[in-house]
DRENZADREN-743084 format. One line per field, with one value per residue: residue in one letter; x, y, z of N, C-alpha, C in turn. Coordinates in pm, whole numbers. Layout:
residu <- (A,...)
nx <- (X,...)
ny <- (Y,...)
nz <- (Z,...)
cax <- (X,...)
cay <- (Y,...)
caz <- (Z,...)
cx <- (X,...)
cy <- (Y,...)
cz <- (Z,...)
***
This chain:
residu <- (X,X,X,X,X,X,X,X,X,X,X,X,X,X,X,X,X,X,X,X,X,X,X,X,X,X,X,X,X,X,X,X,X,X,X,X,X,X,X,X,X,X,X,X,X,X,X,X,X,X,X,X,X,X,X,X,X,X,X,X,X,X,X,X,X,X,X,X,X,X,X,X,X,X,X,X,X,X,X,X,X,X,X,X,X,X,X,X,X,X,X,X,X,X,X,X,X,X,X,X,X,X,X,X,X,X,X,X,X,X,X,X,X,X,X,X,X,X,X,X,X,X,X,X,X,X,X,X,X,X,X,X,X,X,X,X,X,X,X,X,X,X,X,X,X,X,X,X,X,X,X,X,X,X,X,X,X,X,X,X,X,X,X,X,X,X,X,X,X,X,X,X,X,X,X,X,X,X,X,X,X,X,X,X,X,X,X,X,X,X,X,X,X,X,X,X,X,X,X,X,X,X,X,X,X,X,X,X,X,X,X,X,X,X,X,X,X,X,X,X,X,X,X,X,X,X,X,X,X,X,X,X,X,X,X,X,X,X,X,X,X,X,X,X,X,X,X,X,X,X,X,X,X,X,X,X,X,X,X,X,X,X,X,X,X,X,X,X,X,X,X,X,X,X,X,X,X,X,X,X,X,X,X,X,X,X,X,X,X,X,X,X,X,X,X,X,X,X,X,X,X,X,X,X,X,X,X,X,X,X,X,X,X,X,X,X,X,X,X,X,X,X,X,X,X,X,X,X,X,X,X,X,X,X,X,X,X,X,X,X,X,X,X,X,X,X,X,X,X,X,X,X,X,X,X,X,X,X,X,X,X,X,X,X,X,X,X)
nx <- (6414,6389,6560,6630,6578,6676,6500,6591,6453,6324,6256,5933,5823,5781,5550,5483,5684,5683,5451,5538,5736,5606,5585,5655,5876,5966,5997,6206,6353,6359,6367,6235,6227,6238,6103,6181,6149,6377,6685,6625,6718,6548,6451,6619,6534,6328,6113,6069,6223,6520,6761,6892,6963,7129,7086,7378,7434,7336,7283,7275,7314,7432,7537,7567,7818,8180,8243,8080,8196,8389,8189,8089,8295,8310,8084,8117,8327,8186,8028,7981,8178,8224,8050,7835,7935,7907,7613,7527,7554,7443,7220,7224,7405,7750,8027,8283,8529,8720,8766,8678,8399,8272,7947,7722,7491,7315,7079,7009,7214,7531,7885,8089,8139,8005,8211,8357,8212,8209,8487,8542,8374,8422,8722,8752,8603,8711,8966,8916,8853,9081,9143,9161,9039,8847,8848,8533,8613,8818,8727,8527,8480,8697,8532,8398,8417,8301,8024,7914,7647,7596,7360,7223,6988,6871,6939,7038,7204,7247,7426,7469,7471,7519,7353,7347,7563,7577,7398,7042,6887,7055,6963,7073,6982,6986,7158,7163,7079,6875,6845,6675,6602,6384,6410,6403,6324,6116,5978,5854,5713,5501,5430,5284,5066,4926,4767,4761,4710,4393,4469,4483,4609,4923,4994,5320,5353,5557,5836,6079,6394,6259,6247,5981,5781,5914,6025,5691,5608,5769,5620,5390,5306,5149,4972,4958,5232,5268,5520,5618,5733,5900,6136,6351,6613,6593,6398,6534,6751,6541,6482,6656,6743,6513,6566,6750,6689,6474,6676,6796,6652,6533,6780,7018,7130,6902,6725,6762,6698,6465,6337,6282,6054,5802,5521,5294,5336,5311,5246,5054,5229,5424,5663,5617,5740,5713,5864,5643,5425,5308,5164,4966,4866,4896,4646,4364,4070,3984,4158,4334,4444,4538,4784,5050,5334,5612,5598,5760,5958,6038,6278,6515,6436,6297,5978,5862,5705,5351,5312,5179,4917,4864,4697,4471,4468,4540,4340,4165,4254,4226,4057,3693,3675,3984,4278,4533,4881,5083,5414,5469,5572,5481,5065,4844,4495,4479,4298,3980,3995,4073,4189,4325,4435,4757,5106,5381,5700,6075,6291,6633,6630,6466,6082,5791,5551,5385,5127,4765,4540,4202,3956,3718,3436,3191,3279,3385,3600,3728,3553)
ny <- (18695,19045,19297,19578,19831,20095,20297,20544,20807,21010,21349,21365,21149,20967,20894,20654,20514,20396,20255,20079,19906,19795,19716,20024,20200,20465,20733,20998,21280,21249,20957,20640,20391,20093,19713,19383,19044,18838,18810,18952,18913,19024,19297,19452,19513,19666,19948,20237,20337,20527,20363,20162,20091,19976,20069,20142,20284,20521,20887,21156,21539,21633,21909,22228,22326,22300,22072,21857,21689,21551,21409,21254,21088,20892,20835,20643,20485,20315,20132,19799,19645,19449,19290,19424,19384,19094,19152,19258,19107,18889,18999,19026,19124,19219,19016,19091,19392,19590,19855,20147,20384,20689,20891,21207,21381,21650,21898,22228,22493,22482,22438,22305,22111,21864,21723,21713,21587,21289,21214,21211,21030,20822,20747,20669,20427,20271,20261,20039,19826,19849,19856,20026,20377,20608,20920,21130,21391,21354,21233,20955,20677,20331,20036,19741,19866,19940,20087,20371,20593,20880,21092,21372,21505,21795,21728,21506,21204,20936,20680,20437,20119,20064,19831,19693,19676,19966,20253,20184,20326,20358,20227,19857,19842,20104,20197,20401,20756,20993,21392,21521,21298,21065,20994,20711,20608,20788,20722,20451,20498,20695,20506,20360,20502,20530,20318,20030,19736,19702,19755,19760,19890,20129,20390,20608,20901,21059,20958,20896,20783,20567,20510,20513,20333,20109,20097,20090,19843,19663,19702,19635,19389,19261,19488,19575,19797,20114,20333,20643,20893,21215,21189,21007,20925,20885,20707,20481,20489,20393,20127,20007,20029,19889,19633,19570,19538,19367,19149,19074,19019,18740,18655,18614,18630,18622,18771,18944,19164,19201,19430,19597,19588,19697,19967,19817,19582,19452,19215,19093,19252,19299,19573,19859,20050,20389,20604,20903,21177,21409,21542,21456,21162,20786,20692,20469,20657,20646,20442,20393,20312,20389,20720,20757,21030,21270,21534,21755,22037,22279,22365,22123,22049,22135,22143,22045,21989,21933,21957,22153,22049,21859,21782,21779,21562,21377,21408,21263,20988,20875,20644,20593,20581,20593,20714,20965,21047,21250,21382,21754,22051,22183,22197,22149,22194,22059,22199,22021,21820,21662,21707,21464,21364,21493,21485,21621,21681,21717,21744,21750,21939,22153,22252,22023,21828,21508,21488,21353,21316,21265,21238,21536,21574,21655,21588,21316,21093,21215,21419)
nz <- (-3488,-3510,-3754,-3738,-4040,-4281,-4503,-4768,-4911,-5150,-5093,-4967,-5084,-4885,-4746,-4943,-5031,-4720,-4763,-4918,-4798,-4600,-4263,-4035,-3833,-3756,-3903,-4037,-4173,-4524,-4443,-4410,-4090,-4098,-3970,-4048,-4002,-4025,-4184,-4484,-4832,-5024,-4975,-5163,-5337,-5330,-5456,-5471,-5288,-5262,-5135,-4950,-4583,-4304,-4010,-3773,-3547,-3348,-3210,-2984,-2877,-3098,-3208,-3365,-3369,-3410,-3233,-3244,-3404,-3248,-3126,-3280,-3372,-3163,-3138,-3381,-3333,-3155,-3295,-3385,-3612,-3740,-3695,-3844,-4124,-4144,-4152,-4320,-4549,-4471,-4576,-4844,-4943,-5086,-4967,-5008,-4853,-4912,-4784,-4678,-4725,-4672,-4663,-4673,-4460,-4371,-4228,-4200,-4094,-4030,-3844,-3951,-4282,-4536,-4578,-4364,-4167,-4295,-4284,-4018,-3901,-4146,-4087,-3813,-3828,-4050,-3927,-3707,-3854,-4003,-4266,-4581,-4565,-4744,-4858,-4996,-5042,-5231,-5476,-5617,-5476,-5472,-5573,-5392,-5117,-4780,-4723,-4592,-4410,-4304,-4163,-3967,-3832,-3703,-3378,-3384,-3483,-3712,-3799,-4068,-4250,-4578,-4811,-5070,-5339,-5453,-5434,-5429,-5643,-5865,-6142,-6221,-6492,-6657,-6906,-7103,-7124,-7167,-7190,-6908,-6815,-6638,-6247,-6143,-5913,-5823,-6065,-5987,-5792,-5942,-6080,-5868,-5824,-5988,-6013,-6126,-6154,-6250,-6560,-6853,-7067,-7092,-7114,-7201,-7383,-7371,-7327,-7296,-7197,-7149,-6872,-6704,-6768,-6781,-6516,-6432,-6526,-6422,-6190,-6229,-6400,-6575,-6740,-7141,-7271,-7385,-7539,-7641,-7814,-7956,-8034,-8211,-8146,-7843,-7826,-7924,-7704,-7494,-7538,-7559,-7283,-7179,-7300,-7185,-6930,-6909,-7014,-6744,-6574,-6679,-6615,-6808,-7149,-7293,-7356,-7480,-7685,-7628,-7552,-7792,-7930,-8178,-8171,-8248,-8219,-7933,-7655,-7398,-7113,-7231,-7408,-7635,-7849,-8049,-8229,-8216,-8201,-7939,-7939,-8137,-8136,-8258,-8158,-8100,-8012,-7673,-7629,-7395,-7074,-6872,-6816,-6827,-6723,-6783,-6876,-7081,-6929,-6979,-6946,-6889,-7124,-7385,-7527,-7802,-8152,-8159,-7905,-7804,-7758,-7659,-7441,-7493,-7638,-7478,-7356,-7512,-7589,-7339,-7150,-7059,-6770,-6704,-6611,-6537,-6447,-6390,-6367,-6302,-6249,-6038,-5935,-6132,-6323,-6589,-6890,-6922,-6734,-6390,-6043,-5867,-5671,-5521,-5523,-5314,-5436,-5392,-5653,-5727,-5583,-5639,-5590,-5679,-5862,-5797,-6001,-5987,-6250,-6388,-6573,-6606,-6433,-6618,-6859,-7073,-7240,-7537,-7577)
cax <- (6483,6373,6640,6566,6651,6606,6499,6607,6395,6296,6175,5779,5757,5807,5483,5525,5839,5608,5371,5615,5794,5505,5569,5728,5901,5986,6023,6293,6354,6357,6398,6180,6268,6147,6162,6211,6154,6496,6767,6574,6771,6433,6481,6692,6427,6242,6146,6059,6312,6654,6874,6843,7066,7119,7121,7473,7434,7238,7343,7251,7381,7525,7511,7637,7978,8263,8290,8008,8292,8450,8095,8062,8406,8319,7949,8143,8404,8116,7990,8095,8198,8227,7906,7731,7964,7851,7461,7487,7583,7347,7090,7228,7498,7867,8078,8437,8548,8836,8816,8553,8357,8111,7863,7674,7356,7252,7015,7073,7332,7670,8033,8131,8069,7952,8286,8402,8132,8220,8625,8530,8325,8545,8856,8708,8534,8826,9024,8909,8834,9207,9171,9195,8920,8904,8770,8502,8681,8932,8623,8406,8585,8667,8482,8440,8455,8217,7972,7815,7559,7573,7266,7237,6856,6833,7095,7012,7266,7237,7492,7425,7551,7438,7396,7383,7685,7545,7256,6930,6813,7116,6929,7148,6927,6980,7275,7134,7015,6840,6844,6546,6562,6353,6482,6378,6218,5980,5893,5766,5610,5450,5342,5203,4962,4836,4679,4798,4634,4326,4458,4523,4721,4942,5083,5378,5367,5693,5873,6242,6493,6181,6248,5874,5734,6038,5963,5551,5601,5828,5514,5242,5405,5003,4934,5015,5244,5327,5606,5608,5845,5892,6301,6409,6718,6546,6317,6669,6773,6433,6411,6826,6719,6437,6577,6837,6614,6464,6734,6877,6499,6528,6908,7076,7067,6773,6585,6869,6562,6297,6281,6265,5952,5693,5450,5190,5332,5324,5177,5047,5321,5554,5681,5615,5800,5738,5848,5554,5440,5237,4994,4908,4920,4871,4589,4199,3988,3908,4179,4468,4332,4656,4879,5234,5439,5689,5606,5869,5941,6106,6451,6659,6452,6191,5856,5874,5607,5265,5305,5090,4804,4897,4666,4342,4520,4542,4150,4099,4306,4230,3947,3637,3762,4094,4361,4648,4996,5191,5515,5466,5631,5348,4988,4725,4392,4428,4101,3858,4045,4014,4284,4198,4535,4910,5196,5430,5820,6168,6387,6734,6682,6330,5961,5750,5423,5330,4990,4663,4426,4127,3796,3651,3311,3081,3340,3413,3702,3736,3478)
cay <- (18819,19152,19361,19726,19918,20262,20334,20653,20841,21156,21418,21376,20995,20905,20761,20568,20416,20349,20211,19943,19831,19749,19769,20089,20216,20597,20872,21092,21376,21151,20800,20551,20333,19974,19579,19248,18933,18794,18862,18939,18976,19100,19415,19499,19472,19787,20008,20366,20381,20588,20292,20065,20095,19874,20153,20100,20377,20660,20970,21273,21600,21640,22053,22326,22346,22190,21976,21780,21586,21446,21323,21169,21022,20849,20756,20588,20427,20210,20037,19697,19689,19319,19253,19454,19364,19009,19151,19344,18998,18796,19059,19025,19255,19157,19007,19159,19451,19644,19977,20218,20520,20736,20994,21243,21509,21724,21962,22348,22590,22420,22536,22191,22051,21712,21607,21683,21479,21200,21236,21216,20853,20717,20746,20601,20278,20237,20218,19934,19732,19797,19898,20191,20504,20714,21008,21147,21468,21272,21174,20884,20567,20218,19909,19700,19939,19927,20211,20410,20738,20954,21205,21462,21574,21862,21734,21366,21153,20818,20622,20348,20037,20055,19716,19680,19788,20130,20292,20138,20440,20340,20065,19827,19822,20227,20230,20523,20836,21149,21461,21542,21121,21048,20916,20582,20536,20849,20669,20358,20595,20687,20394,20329,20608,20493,20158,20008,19646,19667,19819,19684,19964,20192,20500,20716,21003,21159,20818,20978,20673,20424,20486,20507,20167,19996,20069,20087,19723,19563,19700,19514,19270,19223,19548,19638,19873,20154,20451,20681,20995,21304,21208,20824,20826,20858,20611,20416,20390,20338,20015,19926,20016,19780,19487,19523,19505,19227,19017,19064,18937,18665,18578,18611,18741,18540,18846,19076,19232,19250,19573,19641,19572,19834,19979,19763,19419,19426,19135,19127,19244,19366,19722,19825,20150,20388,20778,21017,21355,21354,21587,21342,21015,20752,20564,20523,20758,20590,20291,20391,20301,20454,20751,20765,21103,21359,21632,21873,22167,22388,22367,22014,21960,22193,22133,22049,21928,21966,21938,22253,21984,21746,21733,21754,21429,21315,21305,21190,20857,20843,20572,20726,20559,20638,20773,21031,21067,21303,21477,21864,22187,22273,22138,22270,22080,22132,22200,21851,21717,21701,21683,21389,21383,21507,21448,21717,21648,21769,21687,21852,22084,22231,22163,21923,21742,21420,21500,21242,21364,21226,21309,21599,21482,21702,21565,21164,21080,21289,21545)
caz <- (-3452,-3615,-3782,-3808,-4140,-4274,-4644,-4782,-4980,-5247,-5006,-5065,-5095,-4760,-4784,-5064,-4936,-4623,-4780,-4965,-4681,-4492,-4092,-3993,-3713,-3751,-4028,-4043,-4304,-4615,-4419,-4354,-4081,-4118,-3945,-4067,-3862,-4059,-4345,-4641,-4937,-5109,-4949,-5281,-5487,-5341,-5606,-5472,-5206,-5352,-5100,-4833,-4473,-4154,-3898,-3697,-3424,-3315,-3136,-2963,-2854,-3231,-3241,-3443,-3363,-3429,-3132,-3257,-3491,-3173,-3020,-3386,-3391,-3028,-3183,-3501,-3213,-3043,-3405,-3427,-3731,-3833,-3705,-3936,-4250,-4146,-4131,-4463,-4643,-4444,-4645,-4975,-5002,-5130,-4820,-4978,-4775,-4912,-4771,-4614,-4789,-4642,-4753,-4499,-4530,-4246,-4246,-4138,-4069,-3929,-3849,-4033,-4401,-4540,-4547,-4238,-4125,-4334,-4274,-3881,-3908,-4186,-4011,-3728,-3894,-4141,-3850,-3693,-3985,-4041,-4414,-4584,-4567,-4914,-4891,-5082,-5087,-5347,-5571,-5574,-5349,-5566,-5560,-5279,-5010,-4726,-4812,-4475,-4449,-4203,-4148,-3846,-3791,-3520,-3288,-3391,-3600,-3751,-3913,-4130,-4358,-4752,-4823,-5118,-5386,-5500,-5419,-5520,-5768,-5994,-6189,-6344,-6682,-6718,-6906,-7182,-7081,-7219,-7121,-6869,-6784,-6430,-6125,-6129,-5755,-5857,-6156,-5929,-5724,-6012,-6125,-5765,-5757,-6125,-5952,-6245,-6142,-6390,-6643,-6963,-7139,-7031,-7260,-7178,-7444,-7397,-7247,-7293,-7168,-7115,-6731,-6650,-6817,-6716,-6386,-6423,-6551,-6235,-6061,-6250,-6527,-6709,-6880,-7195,-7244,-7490,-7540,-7771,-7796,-8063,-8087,-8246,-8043,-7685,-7849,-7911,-7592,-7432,-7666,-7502,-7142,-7183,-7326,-7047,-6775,-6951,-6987,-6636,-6506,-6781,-6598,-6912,-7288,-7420,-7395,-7529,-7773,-7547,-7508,-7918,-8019,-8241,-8058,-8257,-8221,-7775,-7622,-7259,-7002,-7310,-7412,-7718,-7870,-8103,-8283,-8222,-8147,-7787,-8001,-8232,-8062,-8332,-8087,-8083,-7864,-7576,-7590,-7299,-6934,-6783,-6853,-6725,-6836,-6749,-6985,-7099,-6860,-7085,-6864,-6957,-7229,-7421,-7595,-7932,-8225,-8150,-7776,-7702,-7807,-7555,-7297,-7562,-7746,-7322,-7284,-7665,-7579,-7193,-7147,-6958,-6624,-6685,-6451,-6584,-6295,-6419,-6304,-6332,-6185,-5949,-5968,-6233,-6370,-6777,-6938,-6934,-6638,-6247,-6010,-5788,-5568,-5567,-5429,-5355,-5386,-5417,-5743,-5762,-5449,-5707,-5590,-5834,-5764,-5861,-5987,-6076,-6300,-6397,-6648,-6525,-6417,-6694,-6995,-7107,-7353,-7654,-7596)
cx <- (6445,6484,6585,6633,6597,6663,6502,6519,6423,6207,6027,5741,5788,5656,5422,5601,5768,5552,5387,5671,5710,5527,5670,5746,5906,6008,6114,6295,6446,6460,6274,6258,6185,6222,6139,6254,6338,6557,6679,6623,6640,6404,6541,6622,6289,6247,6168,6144,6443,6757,6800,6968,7015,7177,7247,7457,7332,7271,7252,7334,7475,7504,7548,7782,8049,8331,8214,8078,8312,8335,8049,8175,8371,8189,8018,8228,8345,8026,8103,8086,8192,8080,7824,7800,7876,7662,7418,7503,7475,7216,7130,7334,7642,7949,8213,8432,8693,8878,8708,8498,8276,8036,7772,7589,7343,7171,7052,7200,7446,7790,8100,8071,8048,8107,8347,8325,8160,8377,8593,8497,8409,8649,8857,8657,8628,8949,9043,8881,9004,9235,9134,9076,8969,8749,8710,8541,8758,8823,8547,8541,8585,8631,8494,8497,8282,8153,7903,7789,7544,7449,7224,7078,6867,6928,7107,7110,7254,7317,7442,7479,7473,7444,7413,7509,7702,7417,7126,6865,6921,7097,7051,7087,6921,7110,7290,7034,6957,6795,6687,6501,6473,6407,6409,6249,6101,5882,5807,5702,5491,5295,5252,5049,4874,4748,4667,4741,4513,4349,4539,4623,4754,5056,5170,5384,5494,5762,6015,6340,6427,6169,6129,5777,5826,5986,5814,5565,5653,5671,5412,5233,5270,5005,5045,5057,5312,5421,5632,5718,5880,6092,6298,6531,6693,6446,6396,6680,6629,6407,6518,6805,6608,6473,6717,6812,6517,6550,6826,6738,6541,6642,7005,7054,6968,6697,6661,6781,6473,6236,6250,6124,5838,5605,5256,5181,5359,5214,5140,5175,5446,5565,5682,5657,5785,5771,5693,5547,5310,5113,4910,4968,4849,4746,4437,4178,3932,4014,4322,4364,4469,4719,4937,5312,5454,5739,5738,5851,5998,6247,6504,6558,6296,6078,5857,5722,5479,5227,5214,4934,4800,4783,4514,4353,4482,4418,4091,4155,4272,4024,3857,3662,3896,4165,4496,4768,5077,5260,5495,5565,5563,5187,4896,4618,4416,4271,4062,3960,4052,4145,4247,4318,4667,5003,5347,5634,5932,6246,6516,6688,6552,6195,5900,5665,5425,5144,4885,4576,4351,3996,3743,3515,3215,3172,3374,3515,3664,3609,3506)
cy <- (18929,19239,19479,19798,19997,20203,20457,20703,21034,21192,21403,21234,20943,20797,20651,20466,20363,20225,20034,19882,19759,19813,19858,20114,20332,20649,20942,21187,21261,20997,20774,20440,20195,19836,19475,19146,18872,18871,18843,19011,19069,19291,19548,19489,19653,19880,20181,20422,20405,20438,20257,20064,20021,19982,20073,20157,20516,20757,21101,21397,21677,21779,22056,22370,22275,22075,21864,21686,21497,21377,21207,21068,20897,20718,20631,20487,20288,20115,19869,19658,19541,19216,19354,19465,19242,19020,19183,19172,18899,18844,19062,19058,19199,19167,19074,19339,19455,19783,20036,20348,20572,20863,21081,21334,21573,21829,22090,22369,22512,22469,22372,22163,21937,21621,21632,21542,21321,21148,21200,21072,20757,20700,20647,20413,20234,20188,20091,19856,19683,19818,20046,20273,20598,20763,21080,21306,21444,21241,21026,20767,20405,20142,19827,19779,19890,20050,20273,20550,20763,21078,21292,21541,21624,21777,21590,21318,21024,20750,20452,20289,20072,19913,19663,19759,19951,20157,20237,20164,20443,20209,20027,19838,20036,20257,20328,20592,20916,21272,21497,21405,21160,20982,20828,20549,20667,20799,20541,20447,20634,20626,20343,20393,20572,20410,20072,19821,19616,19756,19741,19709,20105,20303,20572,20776,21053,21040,20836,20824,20556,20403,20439,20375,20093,20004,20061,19885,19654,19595,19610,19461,19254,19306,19568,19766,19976,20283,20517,20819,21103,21248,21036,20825,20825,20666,20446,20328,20394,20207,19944,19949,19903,19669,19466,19454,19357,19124,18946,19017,18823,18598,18529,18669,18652,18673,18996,19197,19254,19348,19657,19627,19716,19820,19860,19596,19373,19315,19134,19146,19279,19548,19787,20004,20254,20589,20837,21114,21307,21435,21548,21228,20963,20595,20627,20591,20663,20498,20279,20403,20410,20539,20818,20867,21222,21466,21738,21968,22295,22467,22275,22048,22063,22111,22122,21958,21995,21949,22030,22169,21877,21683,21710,21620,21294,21236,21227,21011,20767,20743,20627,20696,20552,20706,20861,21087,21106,21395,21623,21981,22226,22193,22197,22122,22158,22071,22014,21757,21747,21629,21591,21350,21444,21522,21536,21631,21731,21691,21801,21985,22184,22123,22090,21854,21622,21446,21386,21292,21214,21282,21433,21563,21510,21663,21432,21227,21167,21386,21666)
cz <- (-3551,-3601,-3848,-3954,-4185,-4462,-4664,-4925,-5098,-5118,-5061,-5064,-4966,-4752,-4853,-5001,-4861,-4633,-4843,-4932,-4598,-4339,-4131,-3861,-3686,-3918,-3948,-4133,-4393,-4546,-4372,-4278,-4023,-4035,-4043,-3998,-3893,-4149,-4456,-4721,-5046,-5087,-5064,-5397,-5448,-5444,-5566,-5362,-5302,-5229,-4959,-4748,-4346,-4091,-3803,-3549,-3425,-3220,-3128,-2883,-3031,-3249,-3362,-3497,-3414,-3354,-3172,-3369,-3410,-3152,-3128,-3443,-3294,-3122,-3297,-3400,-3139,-3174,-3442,-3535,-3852,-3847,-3814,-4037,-4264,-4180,-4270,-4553,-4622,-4547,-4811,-5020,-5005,-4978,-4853,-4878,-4796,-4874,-4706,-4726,-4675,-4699,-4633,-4590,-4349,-4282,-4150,-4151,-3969,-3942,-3941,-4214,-4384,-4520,-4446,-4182,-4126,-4277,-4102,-3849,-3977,-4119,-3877,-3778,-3971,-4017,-3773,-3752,-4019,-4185,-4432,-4613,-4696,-4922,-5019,-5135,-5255,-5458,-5544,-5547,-5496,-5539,-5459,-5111,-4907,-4729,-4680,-4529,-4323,-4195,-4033,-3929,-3701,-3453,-3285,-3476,-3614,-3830,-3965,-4233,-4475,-4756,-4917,-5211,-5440,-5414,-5522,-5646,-5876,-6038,-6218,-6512,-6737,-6797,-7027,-7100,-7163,-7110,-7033,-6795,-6590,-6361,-6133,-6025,-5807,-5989,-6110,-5892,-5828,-6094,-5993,-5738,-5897,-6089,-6058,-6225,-6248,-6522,-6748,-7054,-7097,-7128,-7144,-7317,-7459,-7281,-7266,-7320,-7115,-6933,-6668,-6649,-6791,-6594,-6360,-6450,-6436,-6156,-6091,-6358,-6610,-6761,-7047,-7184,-7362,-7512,-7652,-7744,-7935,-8084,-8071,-8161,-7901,-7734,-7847,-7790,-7476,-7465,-7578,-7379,-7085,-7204,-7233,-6960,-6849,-6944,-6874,-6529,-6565,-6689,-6689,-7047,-7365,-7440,-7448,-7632,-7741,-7564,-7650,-7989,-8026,-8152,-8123,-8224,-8050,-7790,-7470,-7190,-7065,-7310,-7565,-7777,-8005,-8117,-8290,-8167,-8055,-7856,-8080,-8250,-8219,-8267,-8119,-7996,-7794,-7528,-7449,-7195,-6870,-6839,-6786,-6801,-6742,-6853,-6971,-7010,-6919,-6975,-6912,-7089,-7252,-7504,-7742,-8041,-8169,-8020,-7722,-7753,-7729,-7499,-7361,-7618,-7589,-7278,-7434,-7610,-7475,-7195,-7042,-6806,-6590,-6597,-6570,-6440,-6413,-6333,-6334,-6225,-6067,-6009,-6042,-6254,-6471,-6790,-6952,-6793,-6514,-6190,-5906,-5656,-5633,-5461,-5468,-5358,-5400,-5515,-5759,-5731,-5542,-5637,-5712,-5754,-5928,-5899,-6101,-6115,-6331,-6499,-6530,-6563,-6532,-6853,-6996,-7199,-7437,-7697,-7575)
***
């Protein structure tokens, strides 16, 4: 039996997401929607999707107005509701069921908000369940609720189970931040477009909360890997977000330190951490095959040290078949380097490209 489900995405990676699901079925504005012959709890293991949903219903006619509540009250009305608690568990996802939430997006101009939207379906689905609906008006819903997403494309709406307990893009191993931190699924993404397969070592420069090698590593567990950062307490908790996610792979705290080790003592498939300035990396010329970084934009989080030296330190380190994926504002080639794809997206409602440099063809490493 194939069971359809929709991955929700960062505007921009749709085909990313695509590409990591394997078979698709449709795109939506930021969904992918995907099959599976059975329940696969592995589904929760996607990296560049922001959450994973078991489509319940689908509707049309959903206007402008405010009538389009009732036709979404009716749509929420014909979900059976126990069958797809039962489906979400069969896939992984916790079988309690103390309450309902929901969450909604639409796109365009409407005589309604998000929470009408939401207030219209919950009420409805809470209803027949028989437990109680808590709105997100009130603030965020408690534990154990059944979690649905409502989205209205053009006169299209789709509601849908979460299956697992949060959304996917809140790791569990993030539990320090810094200011400027990346979203997680763009940091797979990231790491996807690196082709991080032969590569042996893999530098982030300005590696903030470790987000990027945490997630560059789930993608391809052989290279080395190294983080470096102008501030010791990002460096901190890059070191405690690491040996998280280590020891929740691991299935316990044997690896409660994992994530601590200097950046000289890594061993294949480790992380290895240390204080520097991105303008004077403390590496040979030539010896990074990969680099992974989300340079300062001079909004959360400004430029500091010898950062306006960056991108000369970039091709000094970058091996001559090297690959550079960085996050930027907009796409540029800095001097000695060639833009060889990019990928445009949306972060917090601002454009931003994923962009891959490369040697520009008439310059090698550190010339």
């Amino acid at each position: 039996m194939h069971t359809l489900l929709v991955a929700r995405t960062v505007r921009g990676l749709e085909p990313l997401v695509a590409e990591e699901v394997g078979h698709t079925v449709r795109r939506r504005h930021r969904e992918v929607w995907f099959e599976r012959e059975s329940p696969d709890p592995g589904v929760l293991d996607l990296r560049t999707a922001d959450d994973v949903l078991l489509p319940a219903a689908v509707g049309y006619g959903i206007g402008q107005a405010r009538a389009a509540l009732g036709r979404l009250r009716t749509l929420a009305a014909d979900v059976d509701v126990r069958a797809m608690a039962e489906l979400k568990a069969a896939f992984g996802g916790s079988p309690l069921v103390k309450g309902v939430d929901v969450s909604a997006s639409f796109l365009g101009r409407r005589a309604y908000n998000r929470y009408d939207l939401e207030d219209a379906v919950g009420d409805e689905l809470a209803a027949r369940l028989g437990v109680p609906y808590h709105s997100r008006r009130h603030g965020p819903p408690p534990p154990a609720t059944l979690s649905w997403r409502v989205s209205v494309e053009g006169e299209e709406a789709a509601i849908g189970l979460r299956i697992a307990d949060r959304p996917l893009h809140r790791r569990p191993y993030k539990t320090r931040t810094v200011p400027g931190t990346l979203h997680p699924p763009v940091a797979a993404a990231m790491a996807r477009l690196a082709g991080l397969g032969a590569a042996r070592t893999v530098l982030d420069p300005c590696c903030g909360a470790g987000t990027t090698l945490i997630e560059a590593r789930a993608c391809a567990p052989l290279p080395r890997y190294l983080g470096t950062d102008l501030s010791p307490s990002a460096i901190t908790s890059a070191a405690r977000n690491a040996g998280q996610d280590a020891a929740e792979n691991a299935g316990g705290g044997a690896a409660e330190n994992a994530g601590e080790n200097a950046a000289g003592d890594v061993g294949e498939g480790g992380i290895g951490w240390a204080v520097a300035d991105a303008g004077r990396l403390p590496l040979p010329s030539g010896g990074v095959d990969r680099i992974l970084v989300n340079p300062p934009w001079e909004r959360q989080v400004a430029a500091g040290g010898l950062f306006g030296r960056f991108w000369r330190e970039a091709r000094r380190v970058l091996a001559e078949r090297g690959r550079v994926v960085a996050l930027l504002p907009h796409p540029v080639e800095p001097p000695g380097f060639e833009l060889t794809d990019a990928v445009g997206v949306r972060l917090m409602g601002r454009p931003a490209v994923i962009a891959v440099l490369s040697h520009a063809a008439s310059r090698g490493p550190g010339r």
